[in-house]
LUMGU-400141 format. One record per residue (C-alpha): residue in one letter; x negated, y, z negated. Coordinates in steps of 0.1 Angstrom, whole numbers, plus 2048, in hexadecimal, padded with zeros to 3 digits. Each point is the difference from the previous one (the first is absolute). Layout:
N
AXYZ/...
! end
This chain:
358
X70785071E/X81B8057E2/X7F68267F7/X81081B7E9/X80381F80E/X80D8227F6/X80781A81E/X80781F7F7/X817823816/X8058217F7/X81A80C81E/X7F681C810/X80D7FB824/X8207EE7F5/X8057E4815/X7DF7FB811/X7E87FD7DD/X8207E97F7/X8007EA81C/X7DF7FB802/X7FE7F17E1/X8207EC803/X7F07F181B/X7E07FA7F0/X80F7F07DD/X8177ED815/X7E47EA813/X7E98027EA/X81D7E87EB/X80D7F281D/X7E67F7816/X7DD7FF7E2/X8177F37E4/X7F081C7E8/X8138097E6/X807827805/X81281A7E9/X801821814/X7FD81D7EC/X81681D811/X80B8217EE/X821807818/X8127DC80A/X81C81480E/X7ED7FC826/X7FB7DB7F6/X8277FD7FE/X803810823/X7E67ED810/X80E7DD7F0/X8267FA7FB/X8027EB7DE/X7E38167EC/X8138147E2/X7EF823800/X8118077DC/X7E97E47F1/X7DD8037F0/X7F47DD80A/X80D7E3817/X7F77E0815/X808804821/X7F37EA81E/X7E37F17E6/X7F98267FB/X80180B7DE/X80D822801/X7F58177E4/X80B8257F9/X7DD8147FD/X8088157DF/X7F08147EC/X7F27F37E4/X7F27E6816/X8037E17EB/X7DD7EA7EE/X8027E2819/X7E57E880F/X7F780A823/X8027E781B/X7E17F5811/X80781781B/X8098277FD/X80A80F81F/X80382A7FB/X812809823/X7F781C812/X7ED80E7E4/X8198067E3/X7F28027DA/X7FF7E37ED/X80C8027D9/X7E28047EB/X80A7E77E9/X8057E581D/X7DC80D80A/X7F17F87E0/X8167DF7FF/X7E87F581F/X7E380C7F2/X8037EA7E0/X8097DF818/X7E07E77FF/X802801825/X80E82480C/X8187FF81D/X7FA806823/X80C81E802/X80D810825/X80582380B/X81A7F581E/X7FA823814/X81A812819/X7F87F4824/X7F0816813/X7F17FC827/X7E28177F5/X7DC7F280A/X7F38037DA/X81B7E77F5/X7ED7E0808/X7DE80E7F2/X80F8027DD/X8207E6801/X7EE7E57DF/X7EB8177F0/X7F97FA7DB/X8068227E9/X7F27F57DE/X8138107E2/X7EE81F7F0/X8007F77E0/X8157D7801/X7F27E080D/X8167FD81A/X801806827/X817808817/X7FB7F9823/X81781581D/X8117E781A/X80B81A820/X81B7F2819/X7F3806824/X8007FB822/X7DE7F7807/X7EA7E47F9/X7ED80B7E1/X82480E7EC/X8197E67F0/X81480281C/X82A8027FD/X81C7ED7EF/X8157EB815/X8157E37F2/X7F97DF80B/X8287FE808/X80681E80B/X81C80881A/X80481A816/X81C7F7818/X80180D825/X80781E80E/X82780880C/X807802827/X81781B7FE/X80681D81A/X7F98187E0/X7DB8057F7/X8027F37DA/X7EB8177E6/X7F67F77DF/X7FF8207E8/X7EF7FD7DF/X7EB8237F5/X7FC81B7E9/X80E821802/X7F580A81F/X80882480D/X7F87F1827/X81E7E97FF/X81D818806/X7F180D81E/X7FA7DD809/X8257F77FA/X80981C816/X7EA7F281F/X8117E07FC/X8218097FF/X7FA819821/X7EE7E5812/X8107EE81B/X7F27DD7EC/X81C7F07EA/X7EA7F77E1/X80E7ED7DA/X7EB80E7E4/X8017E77DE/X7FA81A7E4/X7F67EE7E2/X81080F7E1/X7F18177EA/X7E881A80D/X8087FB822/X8277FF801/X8008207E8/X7F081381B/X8177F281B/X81A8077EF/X7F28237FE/X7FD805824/X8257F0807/X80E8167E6/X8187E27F4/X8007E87E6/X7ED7E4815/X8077E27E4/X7EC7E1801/X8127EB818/X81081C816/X7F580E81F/X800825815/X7FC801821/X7F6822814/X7F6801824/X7EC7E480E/X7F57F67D5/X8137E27EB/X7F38047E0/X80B7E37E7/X7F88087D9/X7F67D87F7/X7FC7F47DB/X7DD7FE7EF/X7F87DA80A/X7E67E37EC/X7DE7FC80F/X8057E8815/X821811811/X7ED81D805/X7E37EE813/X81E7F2815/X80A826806/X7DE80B80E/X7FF7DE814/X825808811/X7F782280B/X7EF81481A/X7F18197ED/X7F78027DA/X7F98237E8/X7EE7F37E5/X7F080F7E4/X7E87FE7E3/X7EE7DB7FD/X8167E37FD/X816807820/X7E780A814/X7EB7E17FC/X8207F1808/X80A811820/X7DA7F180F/X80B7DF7F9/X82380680D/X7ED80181E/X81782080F/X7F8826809/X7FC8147DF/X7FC8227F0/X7F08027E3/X8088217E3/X7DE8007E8/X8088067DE/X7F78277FE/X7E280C7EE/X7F38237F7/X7EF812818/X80C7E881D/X7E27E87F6/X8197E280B/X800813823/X7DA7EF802/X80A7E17F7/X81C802818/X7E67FF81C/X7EC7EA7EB/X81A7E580D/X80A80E824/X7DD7FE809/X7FF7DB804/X8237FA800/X800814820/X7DD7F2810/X80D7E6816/X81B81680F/X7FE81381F/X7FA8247FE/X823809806/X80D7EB7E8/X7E78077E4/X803827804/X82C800805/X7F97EB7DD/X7ED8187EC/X80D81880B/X8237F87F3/X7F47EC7DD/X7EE8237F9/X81B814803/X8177E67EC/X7E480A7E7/X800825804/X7E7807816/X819808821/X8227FF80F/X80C7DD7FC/X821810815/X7E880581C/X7E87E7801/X8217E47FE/X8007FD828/X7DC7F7805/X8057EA7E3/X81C7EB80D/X7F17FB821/X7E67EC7F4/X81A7ED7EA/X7F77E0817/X7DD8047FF/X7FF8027DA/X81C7E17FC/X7E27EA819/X7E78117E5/X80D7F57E0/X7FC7DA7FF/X7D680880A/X7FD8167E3/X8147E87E9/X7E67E7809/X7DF8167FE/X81080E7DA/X8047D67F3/X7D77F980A/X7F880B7DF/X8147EC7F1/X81D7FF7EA/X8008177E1/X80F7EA7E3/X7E97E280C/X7E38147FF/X80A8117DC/X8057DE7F2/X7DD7EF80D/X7EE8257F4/X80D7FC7DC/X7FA7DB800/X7DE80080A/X7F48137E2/X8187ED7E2/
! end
């Protein structure tokens, strides 16, 4: 069906609120053949996330995409069929009342953060009537369960295979984390000879830190038994080629972590922090039946050390246990991968929810 379809991102976690909504636009084009403009008020991430996007412009066509600047004065336009708020960002009010006058309002979608927490599928496609407007906006939650609207995967997606190397090959992609020094300390002291990727921004400043050099993109620093190699900020799809080639993968926020499932490889997950450590309970939210199928030794050496990589622990201390169960958790990953799909796949099931009610 050949829909209109405004989306609309206010960045607040910088790459992940950004790359969700790449993603989404991107196959909702692609793969529906809806005709998208994606509303987001920063397209500096956008630029990052795909080489070829101009973050200096206030509207552009990209991969069928139509890339508009969100501005304020928000312009007097005709809404699309389909209005897609994500993760809960304010709609202009004179966009609002633009739907209100349409003869037939759009469907109009909260897409929500994902979250493993048991109320999700309970209220993933309720209606919230307007106070005061005839319209209704309906909130879509990704998921992991049956129930939810499960998790974006591209059709074509490509994750590569893991390098046989005699180095255990990590992945490192987080927020400012205060356990990382300490970590980087364990690994250099170990007897293990381990190459740490640390993806530019964020994560190399901190390295960088802890080296007390310069650490470029495209240098590396070696101390002890630790290679560290500062790579470039890659595309999408390089990036899921990354997680695919390594043995380990720190992830954080939303889009990468979804990501590092399918990659189908041992991963550590950063939450985006909250006040008053609420993300701390959504943390075991996930671990709860991420972990069920493990064996006890397994399950505990892996909470113990993703809590701690969240601030609850010594990360420094709870790496051993950790990476003994490395090959348990590798044998692990492509089980979960499978359980997380049964929902279904979350552009699929966005698409058929707003084209149900047209």
């Amino acid at each position: 069906m050949k829909l209109r379809c405004d989306i609309f991102c206010a960045v607040v976690d910088n790459l992940g609120d950004a790359g969700v909504c790449w993603r989404l636009a991107r196959r909702l084009a692609r793969e529906r053949g809806w005709s998208i403009r994606l509303w987001i008020d920063d397209v500096a991430p956008l630029a990052a996330l795909r080489p070829g996007i101009d973050p200096t412009l206030t509207e552009q066509d990209v991969d069928g995409v139509s890339i508009r600047q969100w501005r304020q004065p928000f312009p007097d336009l005709e809404p699309g069929a389909v209005v897609i708020e994500a993760f809960a960002c304010a709609l202009p009010a004179n966009f609002v009342a633009a739907m209100a006058r349409m003869p037939r309002p759009p469907v109009w979608i909260n897409l929500e953060y994902l979250s493993a927490e048991d109320w999700v599928a309970g209220c993933h496609g309720l209606a919230s009537p307007h106070p005061t407007l005839p319209l209704t906006k309906h909130f879509f939650f990704p998921g992991f369960t049956s129930g939810s609207g499960g998790l974006m995967r591209e059709r074509d997606a490509d994750f590569g295979a893991a390098a046989r190397g005699s180095e255990l090959t990590v992945s490192l992609f987080c927020y400012d984390n205060p356990a990382l020094p300490r970590l980087l300390d364990t690994w250099a002291q170990g007897g293990e000879p381990i190459a740490c990727l640390v993806a530019d921004g964020l994560p190399r400043r901190q390295v960088a830190a802890w080296c007390g050099d310069a650490f470029a993109v495209g240098t590396e620093f070696v101390r002890g038994a630790l290679r560290l190699a500062a790579v470039p900020f890659v595309a999408q799809p390089e990036y899921d080629r990354r997680l695919g080639s390594c043995d380990l993968n720190f992830v954080r926020g939303e889009d990468s972590f979804v990501r590092a499932q399918w990659a189908q490889r041992p991963f550590v997950w950063q939450i985006y922090p909250q006040d008053d450590d609420v993300h701390h309970k959504k943390l075991d939210a996930f671990l709860a039946p991420y972990t069920a199928e493990l064996d006890s030794a397994s399950a505990q050496a892996l909470r113990a050390f993703w809590r701690a990589w969240n601030g609850d622990g010594d990360a420094a201390a709870a790496w051993p246990a950790f990476r003994a169960v490395l090959p348990a958790l590798a044998a692990h990953a492509p089980r979960w991968a499978a359980s997380a799909a049964a929902p279904g796949e979350l552009v699929d099931n966005l698409a058929y929810f707003c084209e149900q009610r047209i």
